[in-house]
C-alpha beads as a LAMMPS data file, in Angstrom:
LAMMPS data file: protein, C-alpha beads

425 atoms
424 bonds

1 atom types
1 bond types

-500.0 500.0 xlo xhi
-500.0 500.0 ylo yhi
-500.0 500.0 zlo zhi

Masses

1 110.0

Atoms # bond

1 1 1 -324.208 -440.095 54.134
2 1 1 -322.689 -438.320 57.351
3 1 1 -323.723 -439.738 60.862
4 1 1 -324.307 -437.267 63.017
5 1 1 -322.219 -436.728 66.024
6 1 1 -323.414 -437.525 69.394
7 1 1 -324.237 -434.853 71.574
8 1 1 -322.162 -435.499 74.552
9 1 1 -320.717 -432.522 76.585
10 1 1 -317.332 -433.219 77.631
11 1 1 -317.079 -433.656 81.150
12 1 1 -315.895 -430.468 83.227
13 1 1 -312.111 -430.197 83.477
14 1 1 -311.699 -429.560 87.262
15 1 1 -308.060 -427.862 88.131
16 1 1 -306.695 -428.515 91.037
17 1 1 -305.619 -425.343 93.150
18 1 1 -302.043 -426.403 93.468
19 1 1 -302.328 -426.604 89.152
20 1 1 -302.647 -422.948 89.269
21 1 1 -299.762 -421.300 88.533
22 1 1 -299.072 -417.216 89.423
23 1 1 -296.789 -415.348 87.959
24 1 1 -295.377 -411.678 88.722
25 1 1 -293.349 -409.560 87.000
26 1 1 -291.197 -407.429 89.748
27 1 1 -289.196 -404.738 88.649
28 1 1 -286.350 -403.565 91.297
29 1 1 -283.757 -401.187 91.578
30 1 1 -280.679 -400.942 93.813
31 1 1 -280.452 -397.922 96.279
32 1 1 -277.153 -398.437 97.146
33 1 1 -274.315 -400.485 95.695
34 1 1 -274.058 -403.857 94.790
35 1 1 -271.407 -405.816 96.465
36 1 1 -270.124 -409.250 94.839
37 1 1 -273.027 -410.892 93.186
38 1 1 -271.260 -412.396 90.723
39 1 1 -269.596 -416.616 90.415
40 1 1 -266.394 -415.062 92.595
41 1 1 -267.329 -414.081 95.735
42 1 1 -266.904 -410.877 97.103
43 1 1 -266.495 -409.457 93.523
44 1 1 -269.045 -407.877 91.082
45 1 1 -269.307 -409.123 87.854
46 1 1 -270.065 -407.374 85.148
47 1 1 -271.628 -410.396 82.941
48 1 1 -273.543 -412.140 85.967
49 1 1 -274.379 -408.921 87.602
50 1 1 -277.281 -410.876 89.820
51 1 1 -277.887 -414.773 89.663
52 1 1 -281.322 -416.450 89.854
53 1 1 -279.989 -419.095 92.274
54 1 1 -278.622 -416.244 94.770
55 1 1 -282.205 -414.768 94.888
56 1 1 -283.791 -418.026 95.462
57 1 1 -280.993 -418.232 98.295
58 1 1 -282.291 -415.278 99.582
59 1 1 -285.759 -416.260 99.218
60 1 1 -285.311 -419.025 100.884
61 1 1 -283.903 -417.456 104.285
62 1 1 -286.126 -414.786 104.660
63 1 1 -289.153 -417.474 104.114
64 1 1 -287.712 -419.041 106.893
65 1 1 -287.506 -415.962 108.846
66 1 1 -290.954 -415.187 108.539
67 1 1 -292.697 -419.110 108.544
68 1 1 -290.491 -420.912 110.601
69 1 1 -292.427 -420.267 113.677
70 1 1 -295.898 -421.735 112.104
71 1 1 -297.543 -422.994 114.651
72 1 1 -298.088 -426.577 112.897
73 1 1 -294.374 -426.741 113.214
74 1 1 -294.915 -427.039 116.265
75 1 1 -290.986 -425.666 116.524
76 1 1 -289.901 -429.250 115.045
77 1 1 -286.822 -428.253 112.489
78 1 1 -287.771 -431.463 110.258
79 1 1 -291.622 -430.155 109.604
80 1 1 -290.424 -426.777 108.599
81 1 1 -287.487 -428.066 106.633
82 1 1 -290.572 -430.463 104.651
83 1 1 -292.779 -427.295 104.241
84 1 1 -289.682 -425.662 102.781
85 1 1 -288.308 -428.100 100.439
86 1 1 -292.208 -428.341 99.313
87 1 1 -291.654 -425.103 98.144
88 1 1 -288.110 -424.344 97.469
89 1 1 -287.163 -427.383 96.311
90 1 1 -284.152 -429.833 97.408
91 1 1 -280.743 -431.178 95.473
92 1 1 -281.495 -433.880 92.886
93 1 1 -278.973 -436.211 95.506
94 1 1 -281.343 -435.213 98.499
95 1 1 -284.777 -437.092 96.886
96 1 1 -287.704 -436.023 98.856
97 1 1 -289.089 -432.782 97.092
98 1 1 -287.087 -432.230 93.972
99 1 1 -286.945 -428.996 92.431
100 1 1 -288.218 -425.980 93.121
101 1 1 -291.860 -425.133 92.335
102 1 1 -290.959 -421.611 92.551
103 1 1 -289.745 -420.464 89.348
104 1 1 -287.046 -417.144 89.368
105 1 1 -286.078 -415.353 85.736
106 1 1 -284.229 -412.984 85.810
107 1 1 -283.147 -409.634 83.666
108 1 1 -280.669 -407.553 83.928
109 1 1 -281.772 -403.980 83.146
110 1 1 -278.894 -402.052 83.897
111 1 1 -275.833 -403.735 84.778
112 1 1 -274.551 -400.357 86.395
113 1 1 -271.395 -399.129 86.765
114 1 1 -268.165 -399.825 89.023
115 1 1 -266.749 -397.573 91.708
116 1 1 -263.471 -398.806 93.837
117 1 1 -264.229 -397.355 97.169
118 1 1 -260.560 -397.629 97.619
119 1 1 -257.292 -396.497 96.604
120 1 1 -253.577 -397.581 97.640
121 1 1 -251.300 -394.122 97.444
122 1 1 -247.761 -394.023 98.222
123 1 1 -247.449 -393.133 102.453
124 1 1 -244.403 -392.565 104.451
125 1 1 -241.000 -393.269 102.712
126 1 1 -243.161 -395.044 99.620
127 1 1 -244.759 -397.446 101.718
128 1 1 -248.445 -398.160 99.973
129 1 1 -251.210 -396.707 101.694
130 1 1 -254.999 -397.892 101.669
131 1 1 -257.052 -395.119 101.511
132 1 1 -261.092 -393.950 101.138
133 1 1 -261.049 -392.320 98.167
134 1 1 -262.686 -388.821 98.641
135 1 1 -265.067 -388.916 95.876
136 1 1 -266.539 -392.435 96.786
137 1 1 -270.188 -392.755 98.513
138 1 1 -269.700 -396.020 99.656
139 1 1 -269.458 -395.657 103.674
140 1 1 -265.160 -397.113 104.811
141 1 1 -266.672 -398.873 107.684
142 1 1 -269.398 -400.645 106.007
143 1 1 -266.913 -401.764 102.810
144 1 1 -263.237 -402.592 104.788
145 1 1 -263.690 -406.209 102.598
146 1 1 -262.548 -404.056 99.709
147 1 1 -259.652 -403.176 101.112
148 1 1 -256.466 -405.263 99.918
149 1 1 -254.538 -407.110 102.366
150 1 1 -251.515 -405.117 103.918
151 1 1 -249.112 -407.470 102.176
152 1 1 -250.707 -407.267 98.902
153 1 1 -251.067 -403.454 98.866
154 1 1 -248.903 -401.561 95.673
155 1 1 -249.522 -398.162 94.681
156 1 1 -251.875 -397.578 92.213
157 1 1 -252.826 -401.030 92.089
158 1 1 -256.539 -401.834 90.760
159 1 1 -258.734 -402.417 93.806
160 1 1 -261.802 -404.377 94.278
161 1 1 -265.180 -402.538 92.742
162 1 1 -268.753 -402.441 93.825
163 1 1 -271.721 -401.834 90.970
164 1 1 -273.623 -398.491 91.156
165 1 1 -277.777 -398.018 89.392
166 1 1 -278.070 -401.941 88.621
167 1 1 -281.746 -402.490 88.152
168 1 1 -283.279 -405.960 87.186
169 1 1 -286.661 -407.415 86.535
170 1 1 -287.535 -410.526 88.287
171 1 1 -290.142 -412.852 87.066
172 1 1 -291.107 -415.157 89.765
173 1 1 -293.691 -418.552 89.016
174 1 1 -295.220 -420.243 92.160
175 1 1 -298.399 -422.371 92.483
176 1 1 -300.895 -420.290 94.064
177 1 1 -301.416 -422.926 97.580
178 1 1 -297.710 -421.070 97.999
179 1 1 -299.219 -417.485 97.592
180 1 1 -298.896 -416.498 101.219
181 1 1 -295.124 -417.872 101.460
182 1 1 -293.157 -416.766 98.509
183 1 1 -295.191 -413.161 99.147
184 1 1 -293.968 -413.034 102.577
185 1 1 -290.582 -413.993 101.855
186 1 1 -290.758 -411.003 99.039
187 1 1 -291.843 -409.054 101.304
188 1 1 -288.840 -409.395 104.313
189 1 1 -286.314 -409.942 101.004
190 1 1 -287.377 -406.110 99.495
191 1 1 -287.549 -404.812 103.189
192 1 1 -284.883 -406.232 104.879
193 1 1 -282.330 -408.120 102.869
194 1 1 -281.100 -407.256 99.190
195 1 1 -278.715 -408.803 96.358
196 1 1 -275.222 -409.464 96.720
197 1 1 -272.880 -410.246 99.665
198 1 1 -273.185 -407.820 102.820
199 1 1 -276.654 -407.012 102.700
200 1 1 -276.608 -407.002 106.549
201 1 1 -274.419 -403.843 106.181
202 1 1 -276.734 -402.293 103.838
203 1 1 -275.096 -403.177 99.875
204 1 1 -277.534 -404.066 97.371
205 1 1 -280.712 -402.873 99.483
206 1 1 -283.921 -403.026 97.340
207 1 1 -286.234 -400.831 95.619
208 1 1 -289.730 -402.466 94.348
209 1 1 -290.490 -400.239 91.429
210 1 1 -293.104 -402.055 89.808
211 1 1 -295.358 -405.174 89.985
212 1 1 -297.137 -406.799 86.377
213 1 1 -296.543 -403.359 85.351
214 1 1 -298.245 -401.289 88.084
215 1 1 -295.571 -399.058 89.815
216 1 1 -295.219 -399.116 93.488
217 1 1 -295.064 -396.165 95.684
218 1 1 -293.268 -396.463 98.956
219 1 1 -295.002 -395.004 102.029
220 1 1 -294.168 -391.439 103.700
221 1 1 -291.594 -391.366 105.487
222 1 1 -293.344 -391.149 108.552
223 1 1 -295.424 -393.686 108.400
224 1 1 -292.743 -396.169 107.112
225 1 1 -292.415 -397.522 110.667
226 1 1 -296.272 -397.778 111.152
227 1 1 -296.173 -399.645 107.102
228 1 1 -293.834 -402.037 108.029
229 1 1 -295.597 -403.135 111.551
230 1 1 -298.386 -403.597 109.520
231 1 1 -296.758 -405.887 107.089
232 1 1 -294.681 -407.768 109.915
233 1 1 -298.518 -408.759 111.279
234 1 1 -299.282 -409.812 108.327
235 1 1 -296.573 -411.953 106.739
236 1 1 -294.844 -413.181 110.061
237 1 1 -296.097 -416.263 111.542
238 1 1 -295.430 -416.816 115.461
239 1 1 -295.395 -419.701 117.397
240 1 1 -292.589 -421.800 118.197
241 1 1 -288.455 -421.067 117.860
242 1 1 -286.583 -423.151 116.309
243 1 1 -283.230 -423.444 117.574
244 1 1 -280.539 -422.450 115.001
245 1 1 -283.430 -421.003 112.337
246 1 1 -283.147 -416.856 112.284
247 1 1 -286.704 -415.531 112.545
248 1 1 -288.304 -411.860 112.095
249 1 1 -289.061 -410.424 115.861
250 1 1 -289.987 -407.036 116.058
251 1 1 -286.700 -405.633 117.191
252 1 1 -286.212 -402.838 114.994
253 1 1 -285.968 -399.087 114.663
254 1 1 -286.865 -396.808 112.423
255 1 1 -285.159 -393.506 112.163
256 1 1 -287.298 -390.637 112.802
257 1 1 -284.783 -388.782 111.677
258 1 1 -285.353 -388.459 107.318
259 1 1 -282.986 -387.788 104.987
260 1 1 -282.405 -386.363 101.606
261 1 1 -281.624 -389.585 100.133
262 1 1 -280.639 -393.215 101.026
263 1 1 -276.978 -392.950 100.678
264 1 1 -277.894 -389.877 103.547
265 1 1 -279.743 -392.612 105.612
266 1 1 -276.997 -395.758 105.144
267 1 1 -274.303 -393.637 106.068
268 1 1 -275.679 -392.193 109.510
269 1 1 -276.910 -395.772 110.331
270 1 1 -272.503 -397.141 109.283
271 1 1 -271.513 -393.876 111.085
272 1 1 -273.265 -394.663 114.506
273 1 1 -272.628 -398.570 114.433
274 1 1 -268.928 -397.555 113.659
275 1 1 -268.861 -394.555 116.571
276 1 1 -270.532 -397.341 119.144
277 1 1 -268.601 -400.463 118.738
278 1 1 -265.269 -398.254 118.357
279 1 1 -265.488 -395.704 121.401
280 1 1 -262.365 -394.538 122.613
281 1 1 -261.669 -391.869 125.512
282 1 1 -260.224 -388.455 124.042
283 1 1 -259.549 -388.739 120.691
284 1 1 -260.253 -391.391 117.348
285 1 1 -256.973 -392.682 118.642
286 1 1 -257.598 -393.384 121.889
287 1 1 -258.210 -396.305 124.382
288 1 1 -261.469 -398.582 124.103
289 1 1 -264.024 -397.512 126.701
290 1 1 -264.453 -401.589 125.593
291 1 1 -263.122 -404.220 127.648
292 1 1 -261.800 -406.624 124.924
293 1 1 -257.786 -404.936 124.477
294 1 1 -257.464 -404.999 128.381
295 1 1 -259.023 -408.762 128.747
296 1 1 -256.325 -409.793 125.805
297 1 1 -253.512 -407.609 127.615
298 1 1 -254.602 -409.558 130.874
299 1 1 -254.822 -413.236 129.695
300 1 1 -251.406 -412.540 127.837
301 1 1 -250.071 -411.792 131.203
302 1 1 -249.598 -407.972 129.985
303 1 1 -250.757 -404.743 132.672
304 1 1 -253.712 -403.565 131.628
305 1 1 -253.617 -399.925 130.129
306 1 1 -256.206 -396.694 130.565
307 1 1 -258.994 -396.535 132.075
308 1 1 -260.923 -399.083 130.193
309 1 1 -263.074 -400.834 132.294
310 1 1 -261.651 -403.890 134.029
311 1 1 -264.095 -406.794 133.121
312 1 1 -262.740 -410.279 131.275
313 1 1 -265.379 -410.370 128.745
314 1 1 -266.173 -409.926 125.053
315 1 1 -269.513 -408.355 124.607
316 1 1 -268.397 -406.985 120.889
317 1 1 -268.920 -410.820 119.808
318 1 1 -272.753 -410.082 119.297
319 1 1 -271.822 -407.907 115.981
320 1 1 -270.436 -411.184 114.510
321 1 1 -267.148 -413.265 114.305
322 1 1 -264.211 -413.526 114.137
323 1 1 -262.434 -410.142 115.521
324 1 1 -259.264 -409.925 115.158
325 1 1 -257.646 -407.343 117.713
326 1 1 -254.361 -405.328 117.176
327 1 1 -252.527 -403.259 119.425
328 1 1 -251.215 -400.089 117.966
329 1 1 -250.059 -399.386 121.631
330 1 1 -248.832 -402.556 122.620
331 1 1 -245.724 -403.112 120.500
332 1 1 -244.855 -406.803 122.170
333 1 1 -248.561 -407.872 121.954
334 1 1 -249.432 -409.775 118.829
335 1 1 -252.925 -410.261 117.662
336 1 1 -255.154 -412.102 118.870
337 1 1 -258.168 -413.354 117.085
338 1 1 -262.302 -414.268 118.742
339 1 1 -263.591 -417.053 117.406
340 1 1 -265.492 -419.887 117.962
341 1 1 -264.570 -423.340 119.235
342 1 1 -267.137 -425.110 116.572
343 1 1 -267.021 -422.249 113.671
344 1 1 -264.657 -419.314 113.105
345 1 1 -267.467 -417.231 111.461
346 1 1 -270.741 -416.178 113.047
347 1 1 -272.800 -414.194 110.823
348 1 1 -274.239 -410.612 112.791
349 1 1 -277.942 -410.953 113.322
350 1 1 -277.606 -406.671 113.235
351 1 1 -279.246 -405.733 109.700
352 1 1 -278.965 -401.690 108.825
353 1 1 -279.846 -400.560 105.735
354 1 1 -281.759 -397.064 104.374
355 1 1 -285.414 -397.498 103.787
356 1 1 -286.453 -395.205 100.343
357 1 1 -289.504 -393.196 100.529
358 1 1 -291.855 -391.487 99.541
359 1 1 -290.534 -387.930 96.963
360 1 1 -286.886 -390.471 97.649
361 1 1 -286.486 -389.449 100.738
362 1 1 -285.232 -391.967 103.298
363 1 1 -284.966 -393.773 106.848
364 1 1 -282.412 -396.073 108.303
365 1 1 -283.324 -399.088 109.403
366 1 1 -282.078 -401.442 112.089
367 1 1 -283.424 -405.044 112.865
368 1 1 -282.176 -407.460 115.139
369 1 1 -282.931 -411.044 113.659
370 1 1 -283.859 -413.986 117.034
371 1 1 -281.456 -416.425 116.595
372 1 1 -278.652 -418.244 119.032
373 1 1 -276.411 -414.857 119.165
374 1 1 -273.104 -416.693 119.751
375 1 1 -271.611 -419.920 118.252
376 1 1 -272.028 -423.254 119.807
377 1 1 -269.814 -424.553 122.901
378 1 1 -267.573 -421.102 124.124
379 1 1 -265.707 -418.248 122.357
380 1 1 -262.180 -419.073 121.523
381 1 1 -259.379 -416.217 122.142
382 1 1 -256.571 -417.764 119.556
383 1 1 -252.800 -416.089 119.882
384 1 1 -249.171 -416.807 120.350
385 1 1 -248.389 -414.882 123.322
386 1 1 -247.955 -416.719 126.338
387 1 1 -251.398 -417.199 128.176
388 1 1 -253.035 -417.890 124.792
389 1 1 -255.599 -419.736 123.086
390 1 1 -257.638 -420.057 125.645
391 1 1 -262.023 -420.202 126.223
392 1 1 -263.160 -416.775 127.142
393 1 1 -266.607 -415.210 127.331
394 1 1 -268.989 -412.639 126.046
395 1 1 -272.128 -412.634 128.107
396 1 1 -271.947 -409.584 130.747
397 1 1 -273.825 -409.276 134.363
398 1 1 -275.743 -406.501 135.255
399 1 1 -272.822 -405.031 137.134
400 1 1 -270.111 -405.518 134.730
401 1 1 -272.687 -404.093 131.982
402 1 1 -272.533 -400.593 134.123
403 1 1 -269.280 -400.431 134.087
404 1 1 -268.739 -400.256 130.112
405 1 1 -269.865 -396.801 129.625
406 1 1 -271.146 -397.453 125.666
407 1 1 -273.343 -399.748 127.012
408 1 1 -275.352 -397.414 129.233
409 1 1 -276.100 -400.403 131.942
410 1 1 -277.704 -402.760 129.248
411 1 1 -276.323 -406.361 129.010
412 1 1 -277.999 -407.003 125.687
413 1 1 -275.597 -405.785 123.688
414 1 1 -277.468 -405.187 120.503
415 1 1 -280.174 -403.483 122.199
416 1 1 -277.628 -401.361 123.832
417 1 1 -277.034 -399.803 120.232
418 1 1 -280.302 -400.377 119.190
419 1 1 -281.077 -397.903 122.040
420 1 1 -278.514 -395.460 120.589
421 1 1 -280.459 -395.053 117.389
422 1 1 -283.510 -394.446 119.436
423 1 1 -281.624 -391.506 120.970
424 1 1 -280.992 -389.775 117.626
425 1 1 -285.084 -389.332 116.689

Bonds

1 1 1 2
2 1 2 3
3 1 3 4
4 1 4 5
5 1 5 6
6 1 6 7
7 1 7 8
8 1 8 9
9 1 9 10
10 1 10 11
11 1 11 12
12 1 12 13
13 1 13 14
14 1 14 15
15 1 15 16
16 1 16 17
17 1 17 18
18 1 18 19
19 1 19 20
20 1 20 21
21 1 21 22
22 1 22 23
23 1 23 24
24 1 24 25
25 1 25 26
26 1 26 27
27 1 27 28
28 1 28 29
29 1 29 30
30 1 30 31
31 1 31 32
32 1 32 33
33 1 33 34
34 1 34 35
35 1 35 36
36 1 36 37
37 1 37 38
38 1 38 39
39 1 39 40
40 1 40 41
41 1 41 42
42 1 42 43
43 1 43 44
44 1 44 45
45 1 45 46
46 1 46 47
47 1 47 48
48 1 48 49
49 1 49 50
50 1 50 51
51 1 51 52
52 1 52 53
53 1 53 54
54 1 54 55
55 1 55 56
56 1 56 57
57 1 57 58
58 1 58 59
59 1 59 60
60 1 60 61
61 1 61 62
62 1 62 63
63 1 63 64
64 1 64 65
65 1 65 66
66 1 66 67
67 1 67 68
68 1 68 69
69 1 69 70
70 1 70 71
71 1 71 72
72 1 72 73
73 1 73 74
74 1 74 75
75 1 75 76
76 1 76 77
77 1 77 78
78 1 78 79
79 1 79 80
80 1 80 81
81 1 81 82
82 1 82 83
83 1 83 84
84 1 84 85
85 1 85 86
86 1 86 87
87 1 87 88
88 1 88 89
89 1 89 90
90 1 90 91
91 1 91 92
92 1 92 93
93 1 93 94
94 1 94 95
95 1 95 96
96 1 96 97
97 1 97 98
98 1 98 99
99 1 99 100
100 1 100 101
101 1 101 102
102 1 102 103
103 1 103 104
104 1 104 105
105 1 105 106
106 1 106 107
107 1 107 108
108 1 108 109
109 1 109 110
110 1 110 111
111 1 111 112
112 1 112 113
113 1 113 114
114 1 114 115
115 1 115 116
116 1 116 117
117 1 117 118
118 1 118 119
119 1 119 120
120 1 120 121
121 1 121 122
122 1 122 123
123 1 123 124
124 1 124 125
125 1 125 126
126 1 126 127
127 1 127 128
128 1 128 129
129 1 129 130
130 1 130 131
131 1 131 132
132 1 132 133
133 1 133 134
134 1 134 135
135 1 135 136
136 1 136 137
137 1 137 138
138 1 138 139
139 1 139 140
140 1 140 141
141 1 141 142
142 1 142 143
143 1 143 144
144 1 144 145
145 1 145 146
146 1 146 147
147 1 147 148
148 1 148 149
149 1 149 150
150 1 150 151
151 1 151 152
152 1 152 153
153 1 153 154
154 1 154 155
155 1 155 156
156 1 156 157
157 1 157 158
158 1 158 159
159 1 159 160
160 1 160 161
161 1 161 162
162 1 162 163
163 1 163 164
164 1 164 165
165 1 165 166
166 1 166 167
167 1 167 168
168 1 168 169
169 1 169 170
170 1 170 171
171 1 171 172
172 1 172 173
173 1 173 174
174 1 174 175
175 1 175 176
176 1 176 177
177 1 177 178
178 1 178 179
179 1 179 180
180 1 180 181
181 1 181 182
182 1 182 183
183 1 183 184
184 1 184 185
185 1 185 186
186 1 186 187
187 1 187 188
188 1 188 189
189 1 189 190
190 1 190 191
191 1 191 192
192 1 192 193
193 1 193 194
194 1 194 195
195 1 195 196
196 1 196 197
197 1 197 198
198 1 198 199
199 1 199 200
200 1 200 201
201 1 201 202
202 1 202 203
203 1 203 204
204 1 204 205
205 1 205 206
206 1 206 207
207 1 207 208
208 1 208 209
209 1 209 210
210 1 210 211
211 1 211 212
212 1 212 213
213 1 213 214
214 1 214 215
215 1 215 216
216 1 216 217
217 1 217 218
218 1 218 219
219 1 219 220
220 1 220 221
221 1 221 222
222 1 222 223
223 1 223 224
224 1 224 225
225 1 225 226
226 1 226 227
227 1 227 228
228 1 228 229
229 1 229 230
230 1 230 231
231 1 231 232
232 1 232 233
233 1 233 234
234 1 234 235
235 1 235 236
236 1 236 237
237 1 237 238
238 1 238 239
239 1 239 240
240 1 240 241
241 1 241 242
242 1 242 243
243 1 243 244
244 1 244 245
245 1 245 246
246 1 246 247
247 1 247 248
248 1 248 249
249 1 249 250
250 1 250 251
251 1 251 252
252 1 252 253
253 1 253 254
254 1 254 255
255 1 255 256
256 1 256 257
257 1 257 258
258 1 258 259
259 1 259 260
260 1 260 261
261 1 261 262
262 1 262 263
263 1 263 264
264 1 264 265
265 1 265 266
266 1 266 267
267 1 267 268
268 1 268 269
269 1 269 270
270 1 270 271
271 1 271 272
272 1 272 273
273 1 273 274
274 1 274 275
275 1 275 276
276 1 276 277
277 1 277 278
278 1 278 279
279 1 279 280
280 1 280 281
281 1 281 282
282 1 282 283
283 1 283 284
284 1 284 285
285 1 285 286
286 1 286 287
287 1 287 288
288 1 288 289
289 1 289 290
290 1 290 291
291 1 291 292
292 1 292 293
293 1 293 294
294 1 294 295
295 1 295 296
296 1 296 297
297 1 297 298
298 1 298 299
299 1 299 300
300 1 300 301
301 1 301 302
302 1 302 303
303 1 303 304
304 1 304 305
305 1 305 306
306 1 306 307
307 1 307 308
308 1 308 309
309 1 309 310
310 1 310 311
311 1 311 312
312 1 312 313
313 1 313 314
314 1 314 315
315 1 315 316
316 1 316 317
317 1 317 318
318 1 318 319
319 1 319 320
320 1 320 321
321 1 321 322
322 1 322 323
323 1 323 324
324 1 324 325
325 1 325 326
326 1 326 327
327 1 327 328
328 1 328 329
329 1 329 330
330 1 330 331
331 1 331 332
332 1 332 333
333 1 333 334
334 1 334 335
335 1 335 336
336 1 336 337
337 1 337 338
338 1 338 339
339 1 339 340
340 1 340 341
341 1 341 342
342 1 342 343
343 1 343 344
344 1 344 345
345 1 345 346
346 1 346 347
347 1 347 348
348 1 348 349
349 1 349 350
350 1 350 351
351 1 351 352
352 1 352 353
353 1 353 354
354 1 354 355
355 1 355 356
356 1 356 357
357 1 357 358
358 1 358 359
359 1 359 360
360 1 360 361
361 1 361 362
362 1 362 363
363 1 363 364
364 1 364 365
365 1 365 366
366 1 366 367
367 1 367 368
368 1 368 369
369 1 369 370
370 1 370 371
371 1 371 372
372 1 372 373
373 1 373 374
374 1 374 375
375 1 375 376
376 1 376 377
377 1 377 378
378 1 378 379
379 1 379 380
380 1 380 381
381 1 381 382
382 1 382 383
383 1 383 384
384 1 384 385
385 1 385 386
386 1 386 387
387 1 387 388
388 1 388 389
389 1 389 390
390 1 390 391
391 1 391 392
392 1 392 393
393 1 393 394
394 1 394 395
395 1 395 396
396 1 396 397
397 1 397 398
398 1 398 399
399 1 399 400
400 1 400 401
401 1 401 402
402 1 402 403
403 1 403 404
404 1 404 405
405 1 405 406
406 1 406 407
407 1 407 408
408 1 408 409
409 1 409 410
410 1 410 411
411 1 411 412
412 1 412 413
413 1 413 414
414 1 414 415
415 1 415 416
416 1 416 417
417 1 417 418
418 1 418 419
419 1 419 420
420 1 420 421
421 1 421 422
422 1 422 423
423 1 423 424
424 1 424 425
């Protein structure tokens, strides 16, 4: 004889928020070239065309971009580095958070295909010659890592490629406390970052094409501006600096000026970054109107030469580090390389990349990240002439500024360019 069953219902299983899991499926596209990406840097790869860990790198910064100035930071670098790990994760030999919450897949769609912006051809008497090849649409300026050293140059020699139409699908996991976060750090990542190594130049800018399926339209192109102050409001928290952490401020410009397409749009922004930080008087091959070659010339007990303003600094450090400066017209001056005294290599805060729109049309974009602008302790002028190494500085008074015609009277250097781009709407 069967016993019947008690009727007990099973207490209520009760999930915890932080239990619930989200999951997107992002589809992407590349609007301009991917550069490196790959296990060698600096080098695409056509196996390991885009990593999972370099996305979650990127993740990562532009979440600190955005969060790092939560107010219940309180601008304490320890809080936001516990909030962080919380999400991101931390090295098995760090303890404290352990892996990553956030979960990244990803899949290659199309791995593209390779263009060699460059070409060595036989010069003067043989001598190789690095050259822009004409058919390439990868902007000289932006690319000049491509380029093989002098030394290393042989005609005809296979030169380094970038990786042209690479698409990807990215499936991204994340407990849904951590909405707000990893969607704000997709948000900066797709508008102001990309894939790959110099994204700050514009390689490997994003295209969202489609989230869980449902395709994403990007805004008009005059209203992108107005679209991405919206979003800024949204996903950027402000309160406190932290010193040393790059955050989101709204420096930026957006071109008023639209063009056909992005490669249109990277190319002007390349083009007037290269035309500003290399202005000569009369010609391509002139003298700087900068005041860098004469300070050198000067501290290397040389006469200065031109007309090139007579001021012993080195604004041109705010692009970025090191600079290494050789004189065409100076046949007994050897270079001479900025640096830093702590670090060698100082990453630009300057981010310009095209913007795709609406009917893919496009807009350049130019951002300015907040962060300590120059390395640690002083700038370091390293030579071998006589008067070299030796400290030197970058930082400009309002009198000096006037005299350095690019600059327009502006000591901020970056805004000085910044204010350039404003000129062309």
């Amino acid at each position: 004889m069967s016993r019947k069953l008690p009727d007990i219902t099973p207490p209520e299983l009760k999930m915890r928020a932080d239990d619930i899991t989200v999951t997107q499926t992002r589809v992407y596209r590349l609007i301009t070239p991917l550069f490196g990406g790959g296990v060698t840097p600096a080098e695409a790869d056509p196996i390991t065309v885009i990593r999972g860990s370099s996305i979650r790198g990127h993740l990562r910064f532009w979440w600190r971009a955005c969060r790092g100035g939560k107010p219940e930071f309180q601008g304490s670098l320890a809080r936001m580095k516990a909030a962080e790990d919380a999400i991101w994760g931390t090295a098995s030999t760090e303890g404290g958070a352990g892996p990553s919450k956030v979960q990244i897949a990803v899949q290659i769609n199309n791995s593209g295909v390779e263009e060699r912006p460059f070409e060595v051809r036989g010069g003067r008497w043989g001598r190789p010659e690095v050259k822009l090849r004409s058919d390439t649409n990868v902007p000289g300026y932006a690319a000049f890592p491509l380029q093989p050293k002098k030394e290393e140059a042989r005609v005809g020699m296979t030169t380094k490629a970038v990786r042209v139409g690479v698409s990807f699908t990215l499936t991204i996991s994340f407990p849904r406390d951590f909405r707000e976060d990893v969607e704000a750090a997709l948000w900066a990542w797709e508008t102001f970052g990309g894939v790959g190594a110099r994204t700050r130049r514009g390689f490997g800018a994003l295209q969202l094409v489609s989230v869980d399926n449902e395709e994403r339209q990007p805004p008009p192109a005059k209203r992108a501006q107005e679209v991405i102050i919206r979003n800024f409001r949204r996903h950027v928290a402000r309160g406190f600096d932290i010193p040393g952490v790059p955050q989101l401020l709204q420096h930026l410009v957006v071109t008023e000026k639209v063009f056909g397409d992005a490669q249109a749009a990277w190319h002007f922004l390349i083009e007037k970054l290269q035309e500003f930080r290399q202005e000569r008087y009369d010609s391509k091959y002139g003298l700087s109107k900068w005041p860098e070659a004469n300070s050198v010339r000067q501290f290397a007990n040389r006469n200065p030469r031109g007309k090139s303003p007579r001021v012993l600094k080195f604004p041109r450090a705010y692009f970025g580090l090191p600079i290494i400066f050789h004189f065409r017209h100076d046949r007994d001056l050897r270079d001479a390389t900025l640096k830093g005294i702590s670090t060698e290599r100082l990453a630009s805060p300057l981010i310009l990349r095209p913007l795709l729109c609406r009917g893919d049309r496009a807009v350049g974009l130019a951002v300015v990240l907040s962060v300590e602008r120059l390395p640690p302790g002083s700038l370091w002028l390293d030579g071998k002439d006589r008067g070299l190494p030796r400290k030197v500085d970058a930082d400009l008074t309002s009198e000096e500024a006037q005299r350095i015609e690019p600059l327009n009277g502006e000591t901020d250097v970056l805004l000085a360019f910044l204010n350039t781009l404003l000129g062309e709407r």
